[in-house]
C-alpha positions in Angstrom: 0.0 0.0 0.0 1.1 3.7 -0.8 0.4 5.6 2.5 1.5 10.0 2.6 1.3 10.4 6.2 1.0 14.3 6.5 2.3 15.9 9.7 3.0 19.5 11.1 5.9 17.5 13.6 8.3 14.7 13.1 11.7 13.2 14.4 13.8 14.5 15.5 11.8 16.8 16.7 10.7 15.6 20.5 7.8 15.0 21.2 4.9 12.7 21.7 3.5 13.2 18.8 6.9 12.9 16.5 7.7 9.5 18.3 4.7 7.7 17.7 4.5 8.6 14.0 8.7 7.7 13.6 7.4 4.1 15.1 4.8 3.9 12.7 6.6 5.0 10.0 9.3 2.5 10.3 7.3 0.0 11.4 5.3 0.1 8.3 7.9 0.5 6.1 9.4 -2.9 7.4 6.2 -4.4 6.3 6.5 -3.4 2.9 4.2 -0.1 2.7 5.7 2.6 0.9 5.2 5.3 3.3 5.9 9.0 2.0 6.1 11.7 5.0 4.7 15.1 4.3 6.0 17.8 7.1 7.3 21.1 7.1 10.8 21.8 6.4 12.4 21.4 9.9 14.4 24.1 11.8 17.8 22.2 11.7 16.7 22.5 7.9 18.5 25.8 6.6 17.6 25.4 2.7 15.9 23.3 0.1 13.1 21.8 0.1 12.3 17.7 -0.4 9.9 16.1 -2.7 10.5 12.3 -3.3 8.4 9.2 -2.5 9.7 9.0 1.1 10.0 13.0 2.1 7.7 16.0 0.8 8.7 19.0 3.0 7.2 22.3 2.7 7.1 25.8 3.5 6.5 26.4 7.7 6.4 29.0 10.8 7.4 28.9 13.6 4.8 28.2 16.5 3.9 30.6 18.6 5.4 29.8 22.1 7.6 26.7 20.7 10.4 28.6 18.3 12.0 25.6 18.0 8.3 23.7 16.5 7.0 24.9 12.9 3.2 24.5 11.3 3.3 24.0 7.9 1.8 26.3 5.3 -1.3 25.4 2.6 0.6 23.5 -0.4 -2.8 22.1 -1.6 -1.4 22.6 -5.5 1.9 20.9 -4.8 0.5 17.9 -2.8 -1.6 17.2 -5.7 1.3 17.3 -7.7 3.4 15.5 -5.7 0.3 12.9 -5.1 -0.2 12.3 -9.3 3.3 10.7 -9.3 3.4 9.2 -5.7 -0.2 7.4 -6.5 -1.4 7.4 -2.9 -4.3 4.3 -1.8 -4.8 6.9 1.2 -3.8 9.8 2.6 -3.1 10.1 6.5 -3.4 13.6 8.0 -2.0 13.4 11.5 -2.5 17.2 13.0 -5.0 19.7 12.3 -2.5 22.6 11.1 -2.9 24.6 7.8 -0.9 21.8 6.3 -3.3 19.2 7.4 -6.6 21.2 6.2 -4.5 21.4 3.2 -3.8 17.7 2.3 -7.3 16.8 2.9 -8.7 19.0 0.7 -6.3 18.3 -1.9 -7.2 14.4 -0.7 -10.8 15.0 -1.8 -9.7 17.0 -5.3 -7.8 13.8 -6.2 -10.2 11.1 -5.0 -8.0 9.8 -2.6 -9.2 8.5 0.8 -8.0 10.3 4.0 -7.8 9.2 7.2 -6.5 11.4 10.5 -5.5 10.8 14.0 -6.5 13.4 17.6 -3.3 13.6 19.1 -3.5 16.6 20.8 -6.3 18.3 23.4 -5.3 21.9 21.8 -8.5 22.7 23.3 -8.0 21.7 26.9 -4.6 23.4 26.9 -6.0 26.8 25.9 -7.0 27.4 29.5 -3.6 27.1 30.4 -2.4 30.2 28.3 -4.6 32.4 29.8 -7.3 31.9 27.3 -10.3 29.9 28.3 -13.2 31.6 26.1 -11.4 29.9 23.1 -11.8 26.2 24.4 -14.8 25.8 22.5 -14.0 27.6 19.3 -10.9 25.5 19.2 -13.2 22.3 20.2 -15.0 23.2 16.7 -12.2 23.5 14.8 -10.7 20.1 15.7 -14.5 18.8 15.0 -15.0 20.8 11.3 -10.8 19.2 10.5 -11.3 15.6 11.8 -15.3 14.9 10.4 -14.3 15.8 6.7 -11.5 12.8 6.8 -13.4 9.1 6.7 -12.2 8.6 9.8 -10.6 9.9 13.4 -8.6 7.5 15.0 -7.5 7.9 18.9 -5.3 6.3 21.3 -8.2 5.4 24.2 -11.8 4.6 23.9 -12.2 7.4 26.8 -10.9 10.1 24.4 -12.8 8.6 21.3 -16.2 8.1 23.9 -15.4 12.3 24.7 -15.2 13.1 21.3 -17.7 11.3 20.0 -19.9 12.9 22.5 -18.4 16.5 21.6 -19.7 15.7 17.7 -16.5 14.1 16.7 -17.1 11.4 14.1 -16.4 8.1 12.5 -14.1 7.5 15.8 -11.7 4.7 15.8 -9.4 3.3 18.4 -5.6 2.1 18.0 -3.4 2.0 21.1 0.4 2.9 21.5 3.1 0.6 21.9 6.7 1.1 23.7 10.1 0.2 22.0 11.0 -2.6 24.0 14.7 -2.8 22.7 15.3 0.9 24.1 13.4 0.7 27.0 13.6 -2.1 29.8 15.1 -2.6 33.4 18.5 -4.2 31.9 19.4 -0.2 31.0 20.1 0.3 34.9 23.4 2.5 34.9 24.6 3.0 38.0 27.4 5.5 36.7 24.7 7.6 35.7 22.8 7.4 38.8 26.4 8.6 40.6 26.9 11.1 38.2 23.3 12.6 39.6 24.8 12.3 43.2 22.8 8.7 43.8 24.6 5.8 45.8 23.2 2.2 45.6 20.2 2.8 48.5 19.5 6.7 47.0 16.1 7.0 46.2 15.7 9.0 42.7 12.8 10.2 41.2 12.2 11.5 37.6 10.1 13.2 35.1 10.3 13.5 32.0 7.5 15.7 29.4 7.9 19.4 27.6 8.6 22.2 30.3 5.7 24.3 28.7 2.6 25.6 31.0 -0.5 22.4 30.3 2.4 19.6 32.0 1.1 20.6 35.6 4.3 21.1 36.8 3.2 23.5 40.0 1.9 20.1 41.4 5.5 18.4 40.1 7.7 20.7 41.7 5.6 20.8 45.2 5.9 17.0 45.4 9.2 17.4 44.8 9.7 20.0 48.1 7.4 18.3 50.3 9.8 15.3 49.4 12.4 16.6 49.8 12.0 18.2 53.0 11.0 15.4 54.6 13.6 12.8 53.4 16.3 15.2 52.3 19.0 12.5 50.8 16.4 12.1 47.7 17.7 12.8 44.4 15.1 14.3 41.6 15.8 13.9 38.1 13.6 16.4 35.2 14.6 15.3 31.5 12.8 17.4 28.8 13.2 21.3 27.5 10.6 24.1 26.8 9.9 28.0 27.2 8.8 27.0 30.8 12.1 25.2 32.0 14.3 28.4 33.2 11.4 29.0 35.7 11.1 26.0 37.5 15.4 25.8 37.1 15.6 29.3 39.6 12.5 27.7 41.9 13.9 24.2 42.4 17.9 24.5 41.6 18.1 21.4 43.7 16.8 19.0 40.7 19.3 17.9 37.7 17.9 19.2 34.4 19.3 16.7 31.8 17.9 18.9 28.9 15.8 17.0 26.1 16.9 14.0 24.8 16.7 13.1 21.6 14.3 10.6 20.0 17.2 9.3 17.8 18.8 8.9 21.7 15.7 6.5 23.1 18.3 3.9 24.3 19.8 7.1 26.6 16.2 8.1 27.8 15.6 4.3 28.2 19.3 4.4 31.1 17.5 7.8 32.4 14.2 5.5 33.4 15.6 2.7 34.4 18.3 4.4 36.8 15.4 6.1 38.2 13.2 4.4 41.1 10.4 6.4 41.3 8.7 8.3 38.3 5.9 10.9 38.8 3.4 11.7 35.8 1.3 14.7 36.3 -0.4 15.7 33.2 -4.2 15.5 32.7 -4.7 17.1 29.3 -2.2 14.5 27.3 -4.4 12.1 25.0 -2.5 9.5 26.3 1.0 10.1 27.8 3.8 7.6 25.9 6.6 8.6 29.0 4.7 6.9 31.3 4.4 3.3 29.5 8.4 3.9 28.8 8.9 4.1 32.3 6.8 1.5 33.4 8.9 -0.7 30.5 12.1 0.2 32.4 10.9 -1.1 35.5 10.0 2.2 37.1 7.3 2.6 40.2 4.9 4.8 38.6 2.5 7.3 39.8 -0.1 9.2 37.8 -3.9 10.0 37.7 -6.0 8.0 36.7 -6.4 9.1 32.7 -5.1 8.2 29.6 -2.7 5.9 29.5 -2.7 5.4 33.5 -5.9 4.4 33.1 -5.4 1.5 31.0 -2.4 0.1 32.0 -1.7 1.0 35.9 -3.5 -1.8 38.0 -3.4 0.4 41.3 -1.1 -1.1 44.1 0.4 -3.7 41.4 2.3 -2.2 38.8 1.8 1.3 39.6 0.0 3.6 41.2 -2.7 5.8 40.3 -5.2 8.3 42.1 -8.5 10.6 40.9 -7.7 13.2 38.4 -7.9 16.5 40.2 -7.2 14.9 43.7 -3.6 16.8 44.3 -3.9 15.9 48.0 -4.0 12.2 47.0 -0.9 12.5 44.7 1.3 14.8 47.1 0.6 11.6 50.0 1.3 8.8 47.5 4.6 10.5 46.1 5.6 10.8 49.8 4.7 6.7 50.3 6.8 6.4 47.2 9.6 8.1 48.1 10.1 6.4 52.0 9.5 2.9 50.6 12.1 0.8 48.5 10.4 -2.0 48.9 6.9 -0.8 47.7 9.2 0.8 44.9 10.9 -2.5 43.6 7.9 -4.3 43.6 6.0 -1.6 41.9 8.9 -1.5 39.5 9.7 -5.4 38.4 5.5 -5.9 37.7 5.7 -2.8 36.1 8.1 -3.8 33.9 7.1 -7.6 33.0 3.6 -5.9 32.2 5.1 -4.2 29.5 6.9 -7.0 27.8 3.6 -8.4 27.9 0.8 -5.5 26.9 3.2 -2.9 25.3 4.9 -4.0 22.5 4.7 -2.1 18.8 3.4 -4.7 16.6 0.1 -5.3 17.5 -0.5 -1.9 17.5 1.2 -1.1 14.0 -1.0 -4.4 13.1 -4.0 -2.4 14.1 -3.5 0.8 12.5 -2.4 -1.3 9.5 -6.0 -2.6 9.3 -7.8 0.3 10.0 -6.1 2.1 6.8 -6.7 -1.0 4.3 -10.4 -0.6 5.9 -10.5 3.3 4.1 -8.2 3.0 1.7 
């Protein structure tokens, strides 16, 4: 099958987003698909622009907020073009940027089915920017992009129930898998962990997600204090970048900030997990929140609300734990039962990580979205 997956983000930029669509990618590819990526030209990128059957990149901006992220521009005219010779059986339009609206109308001129996937709550994040009036006019933006493509495809029944409430439709469901060769207890480094300031019995507890203002990091960083002033040898570990990150650096100097790591660098993200005990997941607008089955993989005792991926995979008291969405009290007491117990940790930690070898690995899920495009195409 000829597949143009069309994206406004891709590796190596990092991101959720950009990781799950590189596994797809090259996942698909392995199965024989010839999968054509359709992005805007990256920042890294200083001239020329890319139009075979594996890479069409266009004109882009940067995003407001994330300089280092770029939407790309309507191209309708030269997707068509592009599409003629590529011969598309369907058309996959992953966000809802210009560059999306563009290949799906361009989709439609051409007869070509088009599929798309909700990977982002834009809307529940607008309240975090200081602009909560526009959560429903972004709501019916997602819902006029997503209903004029065959179908929407999501990573949780509980998103695609929401939406599908909301007026979303056609919804679909495909899951999101871990790379199990990156990620998995084995990567335990205990140079790393000293080069943090760990010994063998340290407790260390780590984060990783985009410093930017929807990651609920006020509730992060207060766990971390309440922590830490109570059992002071704790070590806290923070690995991402974002316009956020120099804040939190002059509030809590105490943490290491590793800086982002790169997806091309999973195996090194995949040490940072592993030589971690504890990991704390905060977020409550992510659609479904990949760091968190990565750590879980690497044999990390996990604790999160109970949403989105938590949801599905945390099995409270057994290979995680997980508390109310919204119930900050309940998370601030569980991070401090965390942090005093190794025992609870460990445990936590090896069922964690045998789940995952298990539940978590790529191919099913590259199976499923497989079927779901010869379904459209």
């Amino acid at each position: 099958m000829n597949i143009s997956l069309v994206t406004e983000t891709y590796t190596p930029e990092v991101n959720g987003v950009a990781m799950t669509l590189s596994q797809l990618v090259n996942h698909l590819r392995s199965r024989g698909h010839q999968v054509q990526v359709v992005r805007p030209r990256q920042k890294q990128e200083s001239t020329g622009l890319k139009d075979d059957d594996r890479t069409v990149s266009v004109r882009g901006a940067p995003i407001p907020r994330y300089p280092d992220l770029r939407f790309g521009l309507p191209c309708g005219k030269r997707l068509r073009t592009s599409w003629e010779r590529f011969q598309p059986d369907i058309v996959h339009v992953a966000t809802e940027g210009p560059l999306g609206l563009s290949a799906i109308r361009a989709a439609k001129r051409l007869f070509v089915p088009c599929t798309s996937t909700f990977h982002t709550n834009f809307h529940e994040y607008s309240k975090h920017y200081n602009a909560p009036l526009l959560m429903k006019g972004v709501l019916a933006y997602l819902r006029w992009i997503h209903n004029q493509t065959h179908c929407t495809m999501h990573p949780t029944q509980e998103l695609a129930g929401a939406l599908e409430a909301s007026g979303f439709l056609n919804n679909q469901v495909f899951g999101r898998g871990v790379d199990l060769n990156a990620f998995h207890a084995n990567a335990r480094d205990e140079s790393l962990r000293s080069s943090w300031g760990a010994g063998p019995e340290t407790t260390v507890i780590a984060h990783v997600s985009r410093f930017a203002a929807e990651k609920n990091y006020e509730l992060l960083f207060k766990a971390y204090r309440k922590i830490l002033d109570t059992y002071p040898s704790t070590k806290f570990v923070v690995v991402g970048d974002g316009p956020v990150k120099s804040k939190w650096e002059r509030i809590f100097p105490e943490a290491v900030y590793t800086g982002a790591i790169s997806l091309e660098s999973r195996p090194e993200l995949g040490k940072v997990y592993a030589s971690s005990d504890v990991f704390l997941y905060l977020s409550n607008t992510e659609t479904y929140g990949n760091v968190l089955t990565e750590a879980m993989a690497c044999g990390a005792a996990c604790l999160a609300f109970d949403y989105a991926a938590a949801a599905i995979h945390i099995q409270d008291d057994t290979n995680g734990l997980k508390v109310p969405v919204g119930d900050e009290e309940s998370f601030l007491a569980n991070s401090l039962r965390l942090a005093s117990d190794t025992n609870l940790q460990r445990r936590l930690g090896r069922t964690a990580a045998a789940y995952a070898v298990e539940h978590l690995d790529w191919i099913p899920v590259v199976e499923q979205f497989e079927s779901l495009l010869f379904r459209y195409a």
